[in-house]
SEKOLLO-260691 format. One record per residue: residue number from 1; residue in one letter; x, y, z of N, C-alpha, C, O, CB in turn. Coordinates in pm, 1 decimal, decimal comma. Glycine has a CB too. Layout:
n/res/n.east/n.north/n.up/ca.east/ca.north/ca.up/c.east/c.north/c.up/o.east/o.north/o.up/cb.east/cb.north/cb.up
NUM/a/X/Y/Z/X/Y/Z/X/Y/Z/X/Y/Z/X/Y/Z
...
REM end
This chain:
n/res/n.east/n.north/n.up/ca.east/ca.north/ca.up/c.east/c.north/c.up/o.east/o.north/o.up/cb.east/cb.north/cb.up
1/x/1563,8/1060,9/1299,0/1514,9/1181,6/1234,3/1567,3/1197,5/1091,6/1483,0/1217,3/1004,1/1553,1/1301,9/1316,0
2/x/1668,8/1192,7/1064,9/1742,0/1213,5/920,0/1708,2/1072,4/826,0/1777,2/1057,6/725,1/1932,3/1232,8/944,7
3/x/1629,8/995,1/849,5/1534,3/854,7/813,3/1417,6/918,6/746,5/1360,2/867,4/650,4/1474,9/753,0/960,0
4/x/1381,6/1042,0/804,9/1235,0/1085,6/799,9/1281,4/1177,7/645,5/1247,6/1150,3/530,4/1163,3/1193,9/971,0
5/x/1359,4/1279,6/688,6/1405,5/1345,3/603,3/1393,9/1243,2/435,1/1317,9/1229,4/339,3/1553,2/1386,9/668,7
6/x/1554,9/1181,7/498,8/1573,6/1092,5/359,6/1456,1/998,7/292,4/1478,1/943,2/184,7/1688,8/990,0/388,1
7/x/1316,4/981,7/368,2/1241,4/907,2/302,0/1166,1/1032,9/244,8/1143,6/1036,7/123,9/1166,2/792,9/382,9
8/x/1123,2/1143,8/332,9/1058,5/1212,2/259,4/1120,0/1250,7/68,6/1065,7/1276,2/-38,9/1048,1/1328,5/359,8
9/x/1242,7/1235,4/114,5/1323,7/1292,6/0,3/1283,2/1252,0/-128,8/1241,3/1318,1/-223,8/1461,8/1259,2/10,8
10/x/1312,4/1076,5/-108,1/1328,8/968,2/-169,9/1134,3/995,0/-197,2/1103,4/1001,5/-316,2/1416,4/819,6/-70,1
11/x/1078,4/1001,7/-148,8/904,1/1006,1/-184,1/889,6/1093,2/-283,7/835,5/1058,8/-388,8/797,5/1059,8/-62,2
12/x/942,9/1235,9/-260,7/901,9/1324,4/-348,6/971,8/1316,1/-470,0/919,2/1355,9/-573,9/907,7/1443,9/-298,9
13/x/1101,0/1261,8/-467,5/1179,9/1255,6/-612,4/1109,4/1142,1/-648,7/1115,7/1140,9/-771,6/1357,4/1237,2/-620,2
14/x/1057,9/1064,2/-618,7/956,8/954,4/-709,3/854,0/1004,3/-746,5/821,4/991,0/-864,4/904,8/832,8/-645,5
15/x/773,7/1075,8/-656,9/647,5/1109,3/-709,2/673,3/1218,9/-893,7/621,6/1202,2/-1004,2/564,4/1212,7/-553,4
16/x/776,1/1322,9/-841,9/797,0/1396,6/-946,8/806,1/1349,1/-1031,9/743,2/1389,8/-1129,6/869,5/1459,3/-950,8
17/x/892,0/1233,9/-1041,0/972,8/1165,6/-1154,4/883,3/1084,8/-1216,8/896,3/1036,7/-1329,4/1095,6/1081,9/-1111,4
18/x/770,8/1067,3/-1124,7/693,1/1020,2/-1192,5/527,9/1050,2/-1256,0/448,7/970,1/-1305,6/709,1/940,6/-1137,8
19/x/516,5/1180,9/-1234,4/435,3/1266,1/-1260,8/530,8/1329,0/-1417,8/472,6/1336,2/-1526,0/405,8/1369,3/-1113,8
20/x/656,8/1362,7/-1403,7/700,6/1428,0/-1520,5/723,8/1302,2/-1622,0/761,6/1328,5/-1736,1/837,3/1523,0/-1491,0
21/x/702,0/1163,8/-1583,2/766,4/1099,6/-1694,1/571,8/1004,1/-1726,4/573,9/920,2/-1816,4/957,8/976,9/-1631,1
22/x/447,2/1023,1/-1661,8/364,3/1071,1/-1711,0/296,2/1121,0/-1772,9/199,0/1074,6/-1832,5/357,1/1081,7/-1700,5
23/x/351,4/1267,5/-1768,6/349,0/1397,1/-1858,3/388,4/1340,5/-2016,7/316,6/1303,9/-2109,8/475,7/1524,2/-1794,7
24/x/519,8/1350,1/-2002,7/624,1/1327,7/-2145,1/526,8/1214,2/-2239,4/496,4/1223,3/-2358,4/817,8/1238,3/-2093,3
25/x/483,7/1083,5/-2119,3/432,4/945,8/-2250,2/330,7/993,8/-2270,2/310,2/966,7/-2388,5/405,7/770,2/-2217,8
26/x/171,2/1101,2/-2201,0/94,5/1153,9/-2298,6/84,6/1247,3/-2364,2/-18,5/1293,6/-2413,0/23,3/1157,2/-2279,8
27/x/247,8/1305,5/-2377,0/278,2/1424,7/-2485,0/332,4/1301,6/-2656,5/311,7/1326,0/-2775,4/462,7/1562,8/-2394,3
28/x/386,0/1206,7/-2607,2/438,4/1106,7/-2695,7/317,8/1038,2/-2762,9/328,6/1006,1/-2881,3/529,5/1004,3/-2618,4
29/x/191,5/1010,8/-2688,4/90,8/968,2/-2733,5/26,5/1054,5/-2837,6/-10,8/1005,9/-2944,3/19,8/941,5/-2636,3
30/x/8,7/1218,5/-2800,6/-75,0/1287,6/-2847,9/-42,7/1324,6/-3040,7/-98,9/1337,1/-3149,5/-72,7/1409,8/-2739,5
31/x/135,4/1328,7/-2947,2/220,7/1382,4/-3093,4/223,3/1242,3/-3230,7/238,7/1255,4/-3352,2/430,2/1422,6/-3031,7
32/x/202,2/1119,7/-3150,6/173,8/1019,3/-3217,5/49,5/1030,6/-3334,8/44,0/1012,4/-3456,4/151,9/927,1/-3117,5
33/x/-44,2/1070,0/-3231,1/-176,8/1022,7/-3284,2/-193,5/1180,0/-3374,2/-266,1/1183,8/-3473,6/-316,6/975,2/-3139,7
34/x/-127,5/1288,7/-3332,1/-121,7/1412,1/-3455,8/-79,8/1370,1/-3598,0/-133,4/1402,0/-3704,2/-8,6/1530,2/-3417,5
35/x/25,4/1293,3/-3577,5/87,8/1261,5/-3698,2/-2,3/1228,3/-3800,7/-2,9/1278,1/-3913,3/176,3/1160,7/-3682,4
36/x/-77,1/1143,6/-3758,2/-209,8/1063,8/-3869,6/-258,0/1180,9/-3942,0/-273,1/1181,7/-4064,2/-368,8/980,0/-3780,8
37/x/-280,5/1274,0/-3869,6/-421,8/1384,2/-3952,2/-299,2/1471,7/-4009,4/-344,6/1563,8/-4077,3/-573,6/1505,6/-3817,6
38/x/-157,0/1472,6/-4003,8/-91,1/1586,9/-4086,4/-147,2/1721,9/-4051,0/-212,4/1787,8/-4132,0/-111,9/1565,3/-4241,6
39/x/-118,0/1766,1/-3916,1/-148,4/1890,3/-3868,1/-62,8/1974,7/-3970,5/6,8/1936,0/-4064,3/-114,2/1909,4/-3708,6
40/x/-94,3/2125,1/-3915,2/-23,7/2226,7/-3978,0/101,7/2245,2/-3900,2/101,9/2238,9/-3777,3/-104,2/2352,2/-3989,0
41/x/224,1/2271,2/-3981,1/332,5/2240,9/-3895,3/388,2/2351,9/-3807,6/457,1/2341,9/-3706,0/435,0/2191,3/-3973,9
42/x/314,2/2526,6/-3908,7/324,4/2608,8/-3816,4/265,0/2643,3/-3676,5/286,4/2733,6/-3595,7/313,9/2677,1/-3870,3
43/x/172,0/2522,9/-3680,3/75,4/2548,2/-3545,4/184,6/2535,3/-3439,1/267,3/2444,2/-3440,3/-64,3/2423,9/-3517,3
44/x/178,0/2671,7/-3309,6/234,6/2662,3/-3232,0/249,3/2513,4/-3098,6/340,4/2472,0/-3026,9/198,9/2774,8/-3211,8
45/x/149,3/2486,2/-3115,0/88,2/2321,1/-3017,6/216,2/2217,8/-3120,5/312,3/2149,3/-3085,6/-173,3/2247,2/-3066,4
46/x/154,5/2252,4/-3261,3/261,2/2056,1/-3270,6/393,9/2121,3/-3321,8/477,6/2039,2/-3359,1/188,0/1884,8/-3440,4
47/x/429,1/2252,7/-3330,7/561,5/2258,2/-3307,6/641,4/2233,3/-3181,1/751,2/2178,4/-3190,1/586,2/2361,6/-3341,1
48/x/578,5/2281,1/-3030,2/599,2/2266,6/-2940,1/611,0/2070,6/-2903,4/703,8/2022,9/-2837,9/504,8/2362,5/-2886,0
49/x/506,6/1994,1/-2957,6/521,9/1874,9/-2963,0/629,3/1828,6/-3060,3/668,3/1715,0/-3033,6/406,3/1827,0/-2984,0
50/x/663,2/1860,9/-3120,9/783,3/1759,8/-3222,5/885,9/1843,9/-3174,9/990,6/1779,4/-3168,8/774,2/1750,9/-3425,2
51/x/899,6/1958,6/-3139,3/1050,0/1984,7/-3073,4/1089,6/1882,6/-2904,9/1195,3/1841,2/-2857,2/1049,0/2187,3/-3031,6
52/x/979,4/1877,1/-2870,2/992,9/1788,4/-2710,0/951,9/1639,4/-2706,8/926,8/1563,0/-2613,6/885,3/1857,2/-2587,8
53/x/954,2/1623,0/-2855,3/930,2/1453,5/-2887,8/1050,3/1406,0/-3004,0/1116,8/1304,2/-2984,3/746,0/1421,9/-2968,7
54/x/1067,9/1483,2/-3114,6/1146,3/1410,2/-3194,2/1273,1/1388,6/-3210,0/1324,7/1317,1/-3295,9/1125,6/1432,0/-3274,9
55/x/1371,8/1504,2/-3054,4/1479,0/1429,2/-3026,3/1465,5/1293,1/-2962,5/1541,6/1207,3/-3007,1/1552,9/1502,3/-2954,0
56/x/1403,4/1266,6/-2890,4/1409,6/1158,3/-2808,0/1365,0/1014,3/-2942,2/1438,0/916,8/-2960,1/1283,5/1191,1/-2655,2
57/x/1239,3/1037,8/-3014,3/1179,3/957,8/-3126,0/1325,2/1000,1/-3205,1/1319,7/1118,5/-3171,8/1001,9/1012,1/-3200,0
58/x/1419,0/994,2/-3264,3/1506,9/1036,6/-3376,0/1634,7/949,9/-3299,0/1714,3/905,3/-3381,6/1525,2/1230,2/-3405,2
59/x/1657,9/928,2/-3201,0/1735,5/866,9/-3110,2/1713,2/753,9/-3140,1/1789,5/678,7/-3200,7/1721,2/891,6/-2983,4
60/x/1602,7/729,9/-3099,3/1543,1/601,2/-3133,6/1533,6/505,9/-3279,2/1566,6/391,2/-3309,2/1424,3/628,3/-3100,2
61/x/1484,9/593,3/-3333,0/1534,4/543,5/-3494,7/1677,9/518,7/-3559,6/1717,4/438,8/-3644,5/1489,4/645,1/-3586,0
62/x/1742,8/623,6/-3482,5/1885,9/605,5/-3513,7/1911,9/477,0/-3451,9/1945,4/396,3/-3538,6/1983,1/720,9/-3460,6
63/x/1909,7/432,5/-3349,2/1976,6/328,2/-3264,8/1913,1/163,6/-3301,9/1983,6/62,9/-3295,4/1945,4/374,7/-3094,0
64/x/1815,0/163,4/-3328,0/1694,1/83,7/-3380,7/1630,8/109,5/-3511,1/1509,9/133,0/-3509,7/1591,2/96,8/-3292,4
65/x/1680,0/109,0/-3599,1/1636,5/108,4/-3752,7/1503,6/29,8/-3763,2/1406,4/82,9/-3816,9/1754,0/34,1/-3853,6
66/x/1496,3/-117,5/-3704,3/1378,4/-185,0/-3735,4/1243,3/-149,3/-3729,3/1153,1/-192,6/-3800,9/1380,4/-271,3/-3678,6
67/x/1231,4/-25,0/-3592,2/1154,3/45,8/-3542,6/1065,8/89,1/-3643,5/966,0/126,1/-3581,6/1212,4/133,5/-3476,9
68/x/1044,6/106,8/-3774,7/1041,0/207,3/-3851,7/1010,0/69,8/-3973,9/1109,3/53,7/-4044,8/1188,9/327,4/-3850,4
69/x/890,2/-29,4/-4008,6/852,5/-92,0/-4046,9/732,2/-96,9/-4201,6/623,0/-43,3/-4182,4/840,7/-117,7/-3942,2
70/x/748,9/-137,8/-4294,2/590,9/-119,1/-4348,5/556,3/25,1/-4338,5/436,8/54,7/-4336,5/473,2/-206,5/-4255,8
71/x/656,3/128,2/-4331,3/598,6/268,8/-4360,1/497,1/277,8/-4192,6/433,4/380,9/-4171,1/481,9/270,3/-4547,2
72/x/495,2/196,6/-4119,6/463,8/227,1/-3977,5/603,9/276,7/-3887,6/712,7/221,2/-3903,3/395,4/85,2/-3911,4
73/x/577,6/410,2/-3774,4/688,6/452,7/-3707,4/645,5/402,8/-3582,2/542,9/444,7/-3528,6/724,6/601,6/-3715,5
74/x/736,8/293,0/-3519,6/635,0/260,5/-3377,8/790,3/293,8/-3304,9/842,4/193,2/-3256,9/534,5/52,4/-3346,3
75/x/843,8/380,2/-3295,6/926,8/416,8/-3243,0/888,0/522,7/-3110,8/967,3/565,1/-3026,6/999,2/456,2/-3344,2
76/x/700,8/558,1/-3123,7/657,5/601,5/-3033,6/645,7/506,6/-2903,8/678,9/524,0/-2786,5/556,5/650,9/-3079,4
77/x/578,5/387,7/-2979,5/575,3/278,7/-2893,9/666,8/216,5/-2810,9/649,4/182,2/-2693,9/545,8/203,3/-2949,4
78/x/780,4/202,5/-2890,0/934,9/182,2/-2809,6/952,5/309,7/-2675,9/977,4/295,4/-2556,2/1088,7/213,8/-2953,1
79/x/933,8/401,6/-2737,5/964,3/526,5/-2594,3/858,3/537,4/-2485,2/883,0/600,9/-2382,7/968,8/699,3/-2651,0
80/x/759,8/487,0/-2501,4/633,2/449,4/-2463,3/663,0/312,2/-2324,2/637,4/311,1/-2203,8/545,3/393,0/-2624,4
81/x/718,1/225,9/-2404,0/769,1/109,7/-2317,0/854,4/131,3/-2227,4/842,1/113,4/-2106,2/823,6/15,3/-2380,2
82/x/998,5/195,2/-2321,7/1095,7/231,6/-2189,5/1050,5/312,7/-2139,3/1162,6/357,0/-2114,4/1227,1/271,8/-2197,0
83/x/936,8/439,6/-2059,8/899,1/507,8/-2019,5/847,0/432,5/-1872,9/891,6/461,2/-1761,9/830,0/567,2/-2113,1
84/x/744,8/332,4/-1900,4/695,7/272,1/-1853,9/761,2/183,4/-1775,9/718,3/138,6/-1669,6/635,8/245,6/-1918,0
85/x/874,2/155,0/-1831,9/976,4/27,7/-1761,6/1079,5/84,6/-1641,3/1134,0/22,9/-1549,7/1091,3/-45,8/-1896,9
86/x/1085,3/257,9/-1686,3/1109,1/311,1/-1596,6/1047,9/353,2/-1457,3/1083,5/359,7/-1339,7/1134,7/370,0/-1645,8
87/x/957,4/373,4/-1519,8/815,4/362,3/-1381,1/848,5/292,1/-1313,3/895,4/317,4/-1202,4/664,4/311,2/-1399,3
88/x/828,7/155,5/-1374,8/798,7/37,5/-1281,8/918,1/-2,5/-1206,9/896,8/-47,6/-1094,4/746,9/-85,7/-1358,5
89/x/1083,9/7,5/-1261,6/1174,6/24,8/-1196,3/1239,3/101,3/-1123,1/1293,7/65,8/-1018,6/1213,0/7,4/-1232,7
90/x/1240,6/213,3/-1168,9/1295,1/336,1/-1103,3/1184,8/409,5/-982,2/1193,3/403,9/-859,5/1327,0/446,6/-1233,8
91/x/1129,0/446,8/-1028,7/1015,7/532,6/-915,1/963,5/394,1/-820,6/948,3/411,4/-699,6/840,6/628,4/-1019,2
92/x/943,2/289,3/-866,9/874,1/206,2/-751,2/994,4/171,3/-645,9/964,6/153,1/-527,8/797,3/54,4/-814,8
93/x/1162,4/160,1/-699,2/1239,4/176,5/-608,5/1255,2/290,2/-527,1/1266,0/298,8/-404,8/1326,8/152,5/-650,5
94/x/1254,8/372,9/-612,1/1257,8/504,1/-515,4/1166,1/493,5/-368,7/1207,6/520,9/-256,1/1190,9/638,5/-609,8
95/x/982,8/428,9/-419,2/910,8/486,5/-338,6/931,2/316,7/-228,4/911,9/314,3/-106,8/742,2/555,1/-416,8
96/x/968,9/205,5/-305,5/992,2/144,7/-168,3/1131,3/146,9/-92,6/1144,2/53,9/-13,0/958,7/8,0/-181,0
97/x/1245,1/240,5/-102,2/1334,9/295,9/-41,4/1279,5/427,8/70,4/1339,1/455,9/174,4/1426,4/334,3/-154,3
98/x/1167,6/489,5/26,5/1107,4/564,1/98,4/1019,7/538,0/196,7/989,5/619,2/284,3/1067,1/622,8/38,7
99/x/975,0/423,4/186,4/900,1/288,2/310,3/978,2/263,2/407,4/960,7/283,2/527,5/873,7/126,3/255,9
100/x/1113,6/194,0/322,8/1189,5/106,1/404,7/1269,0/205,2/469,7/1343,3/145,7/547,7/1270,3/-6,5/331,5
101/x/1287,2/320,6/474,0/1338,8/440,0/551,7/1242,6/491,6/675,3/1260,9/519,5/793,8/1357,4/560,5/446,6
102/x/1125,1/489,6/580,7/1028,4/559,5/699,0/1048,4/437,9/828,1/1069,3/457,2/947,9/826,2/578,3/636,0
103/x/1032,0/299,0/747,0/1014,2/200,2/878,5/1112,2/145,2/984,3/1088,7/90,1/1091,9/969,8/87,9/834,0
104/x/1248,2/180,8/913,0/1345,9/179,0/976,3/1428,6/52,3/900,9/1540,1/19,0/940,8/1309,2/173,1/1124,3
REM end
């Protein structure tokens, strides 16, 4: 019984984790592709986007200078990847720890 529990557990903290880290890479995409047209900065939308993107993008530049090429910032792209790499590592462990629980 406490198998059932702990897989359910292990299911739903993957699914979240991976629904919220979903979320974040097409907030990273959007705030990307804003940049081009030079929105207005008081607009409440891409203030809300560069406050919940450009710590994480500013991290990145700091740590990785190269990122930041030819007047191109692909430092979206970098957070983009590790996002993704997390997916594929983290939540797919999660959800086959949540198998191998359910099955015993």
């Amino acid at each position: 019984m406490p198998e059932v529990v702990l897989s359910n557990f292990a299911f739903g903290i993957a699914t979240i984790l991976d629904g919220l880290l979903w979320l974040y890479l097409w907030i990273i995409i959007i705030s990307a592709l804003l940049s081009w047209v030079s929105p207005d900065p008081y607009n409440p939308i891409v203030r809300f986007l560069r406050a919940v993107t450009e710590p994480v993008l500013h991290q990145v530049r700091r740590r990785m200078p190269f990122v930041y090429a030819a007047g191109i910032d692909f430092s979206p792209l970098v957070v983009i990847v590790a996002i993704r790499l997390v997916q594929w590592v983290v939540v797919n462990s999660l959800l086959e720890l949540a198998v191998r629980l359910r099955n015993g």
